[in-house]
N, C-alpha and C positions, 0 to 999 in steps of 0.2 A: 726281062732277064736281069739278073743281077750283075753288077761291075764289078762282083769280087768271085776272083778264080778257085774253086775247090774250099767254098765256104761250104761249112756244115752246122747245125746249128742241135743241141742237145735239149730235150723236152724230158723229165719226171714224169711219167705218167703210165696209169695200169687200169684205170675203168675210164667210166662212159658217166656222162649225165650226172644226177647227181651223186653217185657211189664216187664219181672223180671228186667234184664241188667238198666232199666231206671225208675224205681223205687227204686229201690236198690241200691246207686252209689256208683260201685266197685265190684257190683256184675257177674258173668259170670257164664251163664246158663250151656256149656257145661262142665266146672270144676266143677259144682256143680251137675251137673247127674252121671257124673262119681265118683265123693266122694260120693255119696248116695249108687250108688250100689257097690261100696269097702264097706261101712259101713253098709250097710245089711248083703255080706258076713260075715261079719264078726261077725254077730250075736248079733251086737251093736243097743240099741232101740233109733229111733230119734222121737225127738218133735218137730213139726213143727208149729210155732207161725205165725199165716197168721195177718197182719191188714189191714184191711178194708176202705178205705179212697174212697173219690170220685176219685178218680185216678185208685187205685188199683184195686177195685171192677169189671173193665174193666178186663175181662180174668180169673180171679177167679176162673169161672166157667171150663175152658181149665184146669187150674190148678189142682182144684178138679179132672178132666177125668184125668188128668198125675197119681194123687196120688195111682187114684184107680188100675193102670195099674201097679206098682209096686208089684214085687213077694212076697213080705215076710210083706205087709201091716198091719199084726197083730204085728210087729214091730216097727211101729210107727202111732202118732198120730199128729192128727191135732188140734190145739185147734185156736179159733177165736176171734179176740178182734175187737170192731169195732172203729173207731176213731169217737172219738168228741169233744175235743182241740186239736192244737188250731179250732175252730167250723168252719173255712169256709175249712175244710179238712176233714168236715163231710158226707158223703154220701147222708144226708137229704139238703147238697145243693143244688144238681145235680135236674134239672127240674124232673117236675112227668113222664112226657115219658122219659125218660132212667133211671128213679128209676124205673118202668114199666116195659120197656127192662130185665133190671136185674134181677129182679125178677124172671118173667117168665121164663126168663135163666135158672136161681137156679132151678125153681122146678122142672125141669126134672126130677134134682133127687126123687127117692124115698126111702121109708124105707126100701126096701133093702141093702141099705150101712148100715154101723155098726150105731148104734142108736146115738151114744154121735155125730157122723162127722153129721146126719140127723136133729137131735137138731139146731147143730147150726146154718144151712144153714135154717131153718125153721126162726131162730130169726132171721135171716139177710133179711130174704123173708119180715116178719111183718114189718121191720125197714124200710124197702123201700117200702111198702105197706102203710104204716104210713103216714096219715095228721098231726102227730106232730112236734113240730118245738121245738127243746131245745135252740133255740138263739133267744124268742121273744125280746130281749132287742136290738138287729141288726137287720135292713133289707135285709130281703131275698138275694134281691138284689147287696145291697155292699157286701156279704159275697159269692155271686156267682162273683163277678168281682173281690174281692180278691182273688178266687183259682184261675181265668183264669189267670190274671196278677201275679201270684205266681208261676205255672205249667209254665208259658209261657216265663219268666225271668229264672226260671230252666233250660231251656230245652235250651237255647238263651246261658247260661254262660257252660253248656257243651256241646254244638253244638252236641244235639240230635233233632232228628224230631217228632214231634208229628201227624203228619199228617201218617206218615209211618211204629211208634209204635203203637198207638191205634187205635180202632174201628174207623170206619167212625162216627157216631152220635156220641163220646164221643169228635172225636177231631175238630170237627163242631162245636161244643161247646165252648172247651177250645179255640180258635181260634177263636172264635167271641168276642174278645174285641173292 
């Protein structure tokens, strides 16, 4: 048990395996499952800050099924931010079939999970259900060929694959430049 009263401790994080490892640079999925469940032992509450991006959104939902599979889940929580600067690492840039996809993902869940985690995956459902566009001032367009050409120079300068980390339709995608 811990010596320190009403510690909590704050974790980054929104996928699993390696969609984490390459989101996250510097991150490692299995040193971070094993410090989670030390830090459950030890009856320490974590906060887990997920963001949302056209990238990350991929897996998300794997992540949420990890969270929920954790023993001592009344010790920690999730809270959700969605990205929208810089705007083409918005979720709203991703074509309406795989804002589509995702969604439908998401709502598997139901209100059976604790209300506040049900919330927000409700707001993330409308956000990608959503015809609105927070960047009329850019076209759609260049703001989808910034994140491919952004994700795809990432991924090029630390000799990761995209093809072999993400979904087939997300990395169809990012790879159609």
């Amino acid at each position: 048990r811990s010596r320190f009263k009403d510690l909590r401790i704050r974790a980054s994080i929104e996928n699993i395996d390696m969609r984490g490892e390459f989101v996250r640079h510097g991150f490692n999925w299995n040193v971070f499952k094993d410090n989670v469940n030390f830090i459950i032992s030890q009856g320490i509450h974590l906060d887990f800050n997920s963001t949302l991006s056209c990238l990350s959104i991929d897996g998300f939902t794997e992540f949420v099924q990890w969270y929920l599979t954790l023993e001592s889940s009344n010790t920690i929580t999730i809270s959700v931010n969605k990205v929208s600067h810089p705007n083409f690492q918005s979720m709203l840039v991703l074509p309406v079939e795989l804002r589509q996809h995702y969604a439908a993902d998401l709502a598997k869940f139901d209100s059976a999970i604790e209300p506040r985690l049900y919330a927000q995956i409700q707001s993330v459902i409308a956000m990608l259900q959503s015809d609105i566009r927070i960047f009329d001032a850019v076209p759609i367009k260049i703001l989808q060929s910034s994140a491919r050409n952004f994700y795809t120079e990432y991924a090029r300068r630390r000799g990761l694959d995209i093809a072999k980390t993400f979904s087939p339709a997300l990395a169809d995608w990012l790879l159609s430049c």
